[in-house]
C-alpha beads as a LAMMPS data file, in Angstrom:
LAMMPS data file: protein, C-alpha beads

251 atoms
250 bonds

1 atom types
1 bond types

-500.0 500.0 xlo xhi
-500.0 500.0 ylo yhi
-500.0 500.0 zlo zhi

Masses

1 110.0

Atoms # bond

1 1 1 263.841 -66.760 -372.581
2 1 1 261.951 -63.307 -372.404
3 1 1 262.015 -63.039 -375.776
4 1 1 260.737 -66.701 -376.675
5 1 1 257.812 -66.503 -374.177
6 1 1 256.849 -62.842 -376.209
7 1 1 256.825 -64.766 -379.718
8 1 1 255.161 -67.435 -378.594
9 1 1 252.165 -65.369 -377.128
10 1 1 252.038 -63.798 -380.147
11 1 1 251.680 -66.867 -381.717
12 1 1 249.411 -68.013 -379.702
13 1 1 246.812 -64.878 -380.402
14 1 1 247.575 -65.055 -384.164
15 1 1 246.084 -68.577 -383.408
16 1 1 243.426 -67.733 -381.243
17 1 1 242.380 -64.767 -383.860
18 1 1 242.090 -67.808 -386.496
19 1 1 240.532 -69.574 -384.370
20 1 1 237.372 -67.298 -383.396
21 1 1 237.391 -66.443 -386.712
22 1 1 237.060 -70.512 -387.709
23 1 1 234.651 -70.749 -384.836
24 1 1 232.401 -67.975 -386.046
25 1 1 232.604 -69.177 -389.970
26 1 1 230.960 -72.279 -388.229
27 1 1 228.301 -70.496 -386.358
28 1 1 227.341 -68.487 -389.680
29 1 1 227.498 -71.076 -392.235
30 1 1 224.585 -72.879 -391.338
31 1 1 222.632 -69.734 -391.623
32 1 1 222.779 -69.312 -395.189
33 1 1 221.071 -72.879 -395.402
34 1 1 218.357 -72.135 -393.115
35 1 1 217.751 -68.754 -395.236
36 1 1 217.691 -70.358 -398.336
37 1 1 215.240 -73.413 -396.256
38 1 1 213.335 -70.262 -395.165
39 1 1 212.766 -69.219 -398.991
40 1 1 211.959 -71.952 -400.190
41 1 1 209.156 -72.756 -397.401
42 1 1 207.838 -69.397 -398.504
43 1 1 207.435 -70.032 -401.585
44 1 1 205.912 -73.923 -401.332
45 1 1 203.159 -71.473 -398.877
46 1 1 202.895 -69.233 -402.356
47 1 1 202.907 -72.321 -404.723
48 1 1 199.864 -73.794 -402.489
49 1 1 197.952 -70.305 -402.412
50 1 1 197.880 -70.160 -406.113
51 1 1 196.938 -74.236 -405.880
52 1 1 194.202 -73.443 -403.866
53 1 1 192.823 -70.520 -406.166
54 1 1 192.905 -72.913 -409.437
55 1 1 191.479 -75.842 -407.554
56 1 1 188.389 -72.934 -406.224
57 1 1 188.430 -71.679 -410.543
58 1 1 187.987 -75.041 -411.779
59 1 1 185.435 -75.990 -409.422
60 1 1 183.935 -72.341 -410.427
61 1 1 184.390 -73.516 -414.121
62 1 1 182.740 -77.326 -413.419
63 1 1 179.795 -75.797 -411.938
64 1 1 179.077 -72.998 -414.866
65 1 1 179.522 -75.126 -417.662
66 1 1 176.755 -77.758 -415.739
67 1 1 174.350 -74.926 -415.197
68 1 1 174.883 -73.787 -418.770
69 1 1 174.097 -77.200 -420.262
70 1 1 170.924 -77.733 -417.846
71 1 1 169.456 -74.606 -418.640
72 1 1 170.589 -74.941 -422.110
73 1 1 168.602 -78.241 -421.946
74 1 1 165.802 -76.269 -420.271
75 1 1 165.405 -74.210 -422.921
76 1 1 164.888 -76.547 -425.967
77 1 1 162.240 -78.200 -424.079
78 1 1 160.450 -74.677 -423.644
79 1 1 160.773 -74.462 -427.153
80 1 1 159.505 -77.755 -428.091
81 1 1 156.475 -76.780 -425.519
82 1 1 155.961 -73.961 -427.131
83 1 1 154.263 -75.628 -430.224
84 1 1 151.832 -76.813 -428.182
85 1 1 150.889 -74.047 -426.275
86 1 1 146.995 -73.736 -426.084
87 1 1 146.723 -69.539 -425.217
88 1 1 148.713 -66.388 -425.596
89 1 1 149.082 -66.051 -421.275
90 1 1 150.880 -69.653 -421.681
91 1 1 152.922 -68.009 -424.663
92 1 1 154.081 -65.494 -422.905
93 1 1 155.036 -66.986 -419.669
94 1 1 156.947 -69.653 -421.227
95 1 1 158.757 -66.506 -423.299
96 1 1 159.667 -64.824 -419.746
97 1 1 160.728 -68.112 -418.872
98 1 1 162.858 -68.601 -421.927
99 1 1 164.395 -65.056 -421.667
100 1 1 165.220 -65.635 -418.213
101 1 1 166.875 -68.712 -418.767
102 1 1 168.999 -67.029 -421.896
103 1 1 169.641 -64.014 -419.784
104 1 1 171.274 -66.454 -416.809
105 1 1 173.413 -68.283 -419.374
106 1 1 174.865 -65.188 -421.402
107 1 1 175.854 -63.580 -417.341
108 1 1 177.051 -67.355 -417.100
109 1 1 178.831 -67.372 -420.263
110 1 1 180.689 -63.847 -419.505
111 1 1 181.525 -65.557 -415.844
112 1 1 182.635 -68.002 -417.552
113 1 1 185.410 -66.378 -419.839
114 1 1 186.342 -64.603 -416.176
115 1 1 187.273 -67.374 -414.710
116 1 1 189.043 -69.199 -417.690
117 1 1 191.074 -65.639 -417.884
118 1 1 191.570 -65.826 -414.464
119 1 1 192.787 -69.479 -414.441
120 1 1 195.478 -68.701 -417.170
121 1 1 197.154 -66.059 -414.797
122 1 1 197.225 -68.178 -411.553
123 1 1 198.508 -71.362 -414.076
124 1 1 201.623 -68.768 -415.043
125 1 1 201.858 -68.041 -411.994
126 1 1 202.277 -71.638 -410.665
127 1 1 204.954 -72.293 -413.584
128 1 1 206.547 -69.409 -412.639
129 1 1 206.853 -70.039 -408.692
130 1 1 207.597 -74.049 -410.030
131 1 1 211.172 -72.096 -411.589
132 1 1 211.876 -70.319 -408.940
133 1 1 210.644 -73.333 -406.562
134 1 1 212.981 -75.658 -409.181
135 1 1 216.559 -72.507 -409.030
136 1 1 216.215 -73.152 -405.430
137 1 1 216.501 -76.443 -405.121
138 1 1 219.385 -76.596 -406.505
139 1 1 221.072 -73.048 -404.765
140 1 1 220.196 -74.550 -401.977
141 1 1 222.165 -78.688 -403.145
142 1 1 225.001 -76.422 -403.821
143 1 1 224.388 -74.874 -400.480
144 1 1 224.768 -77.881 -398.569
145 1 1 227.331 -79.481 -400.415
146 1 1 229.651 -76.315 -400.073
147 1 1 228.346 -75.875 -396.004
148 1 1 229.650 -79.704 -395.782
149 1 1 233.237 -79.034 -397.200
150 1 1 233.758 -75.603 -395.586
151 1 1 232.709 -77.188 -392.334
152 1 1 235.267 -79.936 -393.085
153 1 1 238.085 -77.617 -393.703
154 1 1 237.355 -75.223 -390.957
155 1 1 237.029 -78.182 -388.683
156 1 1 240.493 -79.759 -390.345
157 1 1 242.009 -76.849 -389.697
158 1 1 240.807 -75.665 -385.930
159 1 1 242.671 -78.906 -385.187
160 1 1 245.943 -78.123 -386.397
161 1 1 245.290 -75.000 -384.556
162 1 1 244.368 -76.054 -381.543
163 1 1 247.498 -78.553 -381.556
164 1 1 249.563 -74.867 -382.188
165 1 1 247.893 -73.617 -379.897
166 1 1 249.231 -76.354 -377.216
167 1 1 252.463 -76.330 -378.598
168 1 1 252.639 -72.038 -378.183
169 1 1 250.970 -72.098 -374.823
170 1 1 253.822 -75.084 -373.361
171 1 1 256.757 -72.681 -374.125
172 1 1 255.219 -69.935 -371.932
173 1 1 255.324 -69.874 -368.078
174 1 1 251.665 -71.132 -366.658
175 1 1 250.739 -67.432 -364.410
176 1 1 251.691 -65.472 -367.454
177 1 1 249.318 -67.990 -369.662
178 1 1 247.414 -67.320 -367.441
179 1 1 247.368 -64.034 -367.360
180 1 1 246.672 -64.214 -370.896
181 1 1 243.522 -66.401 -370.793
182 1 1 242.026 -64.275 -368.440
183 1 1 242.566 -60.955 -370.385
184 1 1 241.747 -62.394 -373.402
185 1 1 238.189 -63.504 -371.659
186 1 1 237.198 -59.703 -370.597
187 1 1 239.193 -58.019 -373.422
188 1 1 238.224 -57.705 -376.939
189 1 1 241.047 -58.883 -379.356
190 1 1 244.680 -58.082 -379.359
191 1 1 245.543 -59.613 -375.265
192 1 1 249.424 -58.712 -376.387
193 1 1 250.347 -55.553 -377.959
194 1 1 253.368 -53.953 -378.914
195 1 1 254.194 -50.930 -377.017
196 1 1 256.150 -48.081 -379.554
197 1 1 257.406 -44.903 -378.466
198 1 1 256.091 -45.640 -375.202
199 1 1 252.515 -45.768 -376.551
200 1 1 250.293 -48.579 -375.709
201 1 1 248.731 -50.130 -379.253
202 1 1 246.069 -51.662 -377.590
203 1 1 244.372 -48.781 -375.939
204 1 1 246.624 -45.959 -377.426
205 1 1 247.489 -44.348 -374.098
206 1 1 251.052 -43.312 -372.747
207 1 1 252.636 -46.477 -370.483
208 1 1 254.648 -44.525 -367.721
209 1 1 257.791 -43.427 -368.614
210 1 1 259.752 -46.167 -365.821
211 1 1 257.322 -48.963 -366.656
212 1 1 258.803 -48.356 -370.880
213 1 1 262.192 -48.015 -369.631
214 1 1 261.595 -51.669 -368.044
215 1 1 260.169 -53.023 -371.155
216 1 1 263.109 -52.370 -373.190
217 1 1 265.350 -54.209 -370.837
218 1 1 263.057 -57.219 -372.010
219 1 1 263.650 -59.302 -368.626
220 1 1 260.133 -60.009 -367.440
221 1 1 256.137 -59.379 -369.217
222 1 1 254.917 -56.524 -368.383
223 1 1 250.855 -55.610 -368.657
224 1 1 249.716 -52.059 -369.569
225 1 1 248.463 -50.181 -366.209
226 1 1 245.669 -48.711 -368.412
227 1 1 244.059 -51.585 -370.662
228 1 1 245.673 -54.208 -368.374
229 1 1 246.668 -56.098 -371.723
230 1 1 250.120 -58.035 -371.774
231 1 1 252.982 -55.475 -374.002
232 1 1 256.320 -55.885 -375.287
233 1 1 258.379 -53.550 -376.827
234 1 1 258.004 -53.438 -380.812
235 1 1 261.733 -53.498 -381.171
236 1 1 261.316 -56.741 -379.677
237 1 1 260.155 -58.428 -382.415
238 1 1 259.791 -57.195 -386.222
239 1 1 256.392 -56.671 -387.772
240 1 1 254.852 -58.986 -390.323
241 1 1 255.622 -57.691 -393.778
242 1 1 252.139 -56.260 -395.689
243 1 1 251.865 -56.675 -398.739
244 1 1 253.304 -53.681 -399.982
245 1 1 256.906 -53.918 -398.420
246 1 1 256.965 -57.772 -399.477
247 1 1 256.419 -56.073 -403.258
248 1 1 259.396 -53.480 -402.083
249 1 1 261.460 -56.002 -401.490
250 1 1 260.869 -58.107 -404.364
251 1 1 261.763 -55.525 -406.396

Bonds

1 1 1 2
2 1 2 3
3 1 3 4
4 1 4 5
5 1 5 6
6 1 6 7
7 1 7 8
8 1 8 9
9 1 9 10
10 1 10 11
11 1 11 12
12 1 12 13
13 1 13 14
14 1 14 15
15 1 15 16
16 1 16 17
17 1 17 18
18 1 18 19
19 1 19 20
20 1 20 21
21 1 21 22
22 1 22 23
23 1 23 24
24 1 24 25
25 1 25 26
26 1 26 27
27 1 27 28
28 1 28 29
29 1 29 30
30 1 30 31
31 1 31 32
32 1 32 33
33 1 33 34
34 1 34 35
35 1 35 36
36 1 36 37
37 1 37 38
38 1 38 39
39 1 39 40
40 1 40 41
41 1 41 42
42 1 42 43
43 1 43 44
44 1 44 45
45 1 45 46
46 1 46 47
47 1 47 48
48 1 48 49
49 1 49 50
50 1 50 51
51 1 51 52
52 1 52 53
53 1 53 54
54 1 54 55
55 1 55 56
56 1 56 57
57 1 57 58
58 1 58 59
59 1 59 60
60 1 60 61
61 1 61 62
62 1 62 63
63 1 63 64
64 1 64 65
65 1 65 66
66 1 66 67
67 1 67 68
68 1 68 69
69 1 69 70
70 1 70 71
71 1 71 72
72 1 72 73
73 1 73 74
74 1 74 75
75 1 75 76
76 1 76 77
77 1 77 78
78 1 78 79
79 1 79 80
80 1 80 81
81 1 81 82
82 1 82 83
83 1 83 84
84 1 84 85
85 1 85 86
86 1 86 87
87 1 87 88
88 1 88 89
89 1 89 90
90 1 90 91
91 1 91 92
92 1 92 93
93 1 93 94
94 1 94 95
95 1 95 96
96 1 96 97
97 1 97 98
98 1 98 99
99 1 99 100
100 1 100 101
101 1 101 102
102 1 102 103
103 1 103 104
104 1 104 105
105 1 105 106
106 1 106 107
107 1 107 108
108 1 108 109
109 1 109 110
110 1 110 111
111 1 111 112
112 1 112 113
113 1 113 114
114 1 114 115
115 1 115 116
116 1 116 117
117 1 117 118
118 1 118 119
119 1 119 120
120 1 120 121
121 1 121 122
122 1 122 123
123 1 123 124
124 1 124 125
125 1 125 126
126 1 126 127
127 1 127 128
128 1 128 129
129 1 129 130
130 1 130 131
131 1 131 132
132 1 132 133
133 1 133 134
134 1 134 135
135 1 135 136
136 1 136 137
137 1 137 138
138 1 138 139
139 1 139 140
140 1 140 141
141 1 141 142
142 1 142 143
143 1 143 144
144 1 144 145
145 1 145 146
146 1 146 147
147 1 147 148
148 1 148 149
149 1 149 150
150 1 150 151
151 1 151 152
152 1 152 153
153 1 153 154
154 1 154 155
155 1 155 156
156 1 156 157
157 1 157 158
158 1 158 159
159 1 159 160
160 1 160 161
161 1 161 162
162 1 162 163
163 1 163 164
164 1 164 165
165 1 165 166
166 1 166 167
167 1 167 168
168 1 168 169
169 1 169 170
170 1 170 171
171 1 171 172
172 1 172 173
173 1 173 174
174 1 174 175
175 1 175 176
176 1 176 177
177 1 177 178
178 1 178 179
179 1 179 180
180 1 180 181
181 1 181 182
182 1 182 183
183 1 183 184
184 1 184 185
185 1 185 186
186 1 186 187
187 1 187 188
188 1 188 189
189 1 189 190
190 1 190 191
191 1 191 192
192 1 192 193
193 1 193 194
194 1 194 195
195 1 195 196
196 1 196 197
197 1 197 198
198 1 198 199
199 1 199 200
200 1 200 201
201 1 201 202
202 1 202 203
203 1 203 204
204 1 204 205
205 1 205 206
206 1 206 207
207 1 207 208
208 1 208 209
209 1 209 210
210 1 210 211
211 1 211 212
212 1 212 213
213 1 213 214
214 1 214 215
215 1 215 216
216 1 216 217
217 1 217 218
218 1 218 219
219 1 219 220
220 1 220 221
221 1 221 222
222 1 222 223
223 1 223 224
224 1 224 225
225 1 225 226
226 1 226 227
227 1 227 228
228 1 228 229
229 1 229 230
230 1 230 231
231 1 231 232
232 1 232 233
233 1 233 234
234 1 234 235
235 1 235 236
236 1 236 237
237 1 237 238
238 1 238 239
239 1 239 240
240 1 240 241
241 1 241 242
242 1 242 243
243 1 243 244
244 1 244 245
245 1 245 246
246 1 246 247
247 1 247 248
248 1 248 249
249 1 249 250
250 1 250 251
């Protein structure tokens, strides 16, 4: 009986271990979504930045090319004026007039060429955030597709365990489950441990030499007096084989 209550909380930790471990997969998975929602938010902000900026160029570009043409206009009237003017203090105002008015469109003309420069790099750089915009998208499809079947398998699966878990925790007394419950709510993982050469393997101190003696005579659980976690003796029951003695053995 001793021994069948001992396997079965050991069981029931390997089970609770999977369990957190499920339960935490869950917590985390979702994260990676909201990251990738979080990257892509950024850069839509970017994408409309760089919208903004060719939206401000073109306008920029609208305006010069209409000041250009009315002061290109401007100045073939001066000219045609010009034929008729009747003294030299006429002449030469409508000159300063007519080098003014070439002077604005060449610094026009230069702003001009600026701004079409300019509106090349922020187009690129649209196209460029569009791609990245575009690789997200579908990261992040993938994203929720996988999130939606590792959800369903963890959530598949954390109800076979908890229906192990039920089955584990039935073939052990209710005070020493417990006992178990509440160590394993103040106590980070292992609650049982196996107790060899009178060392506990949960905290790795000496059990007194009476309280080992009692162990081996497997008749009732025992707790360590210094971590307070539930021990057996590790003759009790054999360890799990690693992967290295299974390859021993195969050979």
């Amino acid at each position: 009986m001793y021994l069948k209550q001992i396997e079965q909380l050991v069981v029931l930790q390997k089970v609770d271990d999977e369990i957190v471990i499920l339960q935490d997969e869950l917590k985390r998975a979702p994260l990676q979504i909201s990251e990738l929602e979080k990257r892509r938010q950024e850069i839509e902000e970017g994408a409309e930045i760089v919208r903004d900026k060719l939206k401000y160029l073109t306008d920029q570009q609208k305006r010069l090319e209409s000041e250009i043409e009315t002061d290109s206009v401007r100045l073939k009237k001066s000219k045609s004026k010009m034929m008729m003017v009747g003294n030299t203090k006429e002449y030469h105002a409508m000159m300063r007039e007519m080098d003014n008015l070439e002077k604005q469109n060449r610094g026009r003309e230069e702003e001009k060429i600026t701004v079409a420069e300019e509106l090349a790099r922020q187009n690129l750089e649209l196209k460029t955030i569009d791609e990245r915009a575009g690789g997200l998208g579908v990261e992040l499809a993938a994203a929720r597709q996988s999130l939606d079947e590792r959800i369903a398998v963890a959530k598949a699966r954390l109800t076979e365990l908890e229906a192990r878990r039920s089955e584990a925790g039935q073939a052990v007394p209710k005070p020493i489950l417990q006992r178990y419950e509440f160590i394993r709510s103040r106590l980070k993982n292992p609650v049982i441990v196996p107790v060899a050469a009178g060392i506990c393997s949960g905290c790795h101190i000496s059990i007194p030499p009476q309280s080992f003696i009692e162990l081996q005579k497997g008749v009732q659980i025992l707790s360590c007096p210094n971590c307070q976690r539930l021990i057996y003796w590790s003759d009790h029951i054999a360890p799990e084989p690693t992967p290295e003695t299974e390859e021993t053995t195969a050979e």
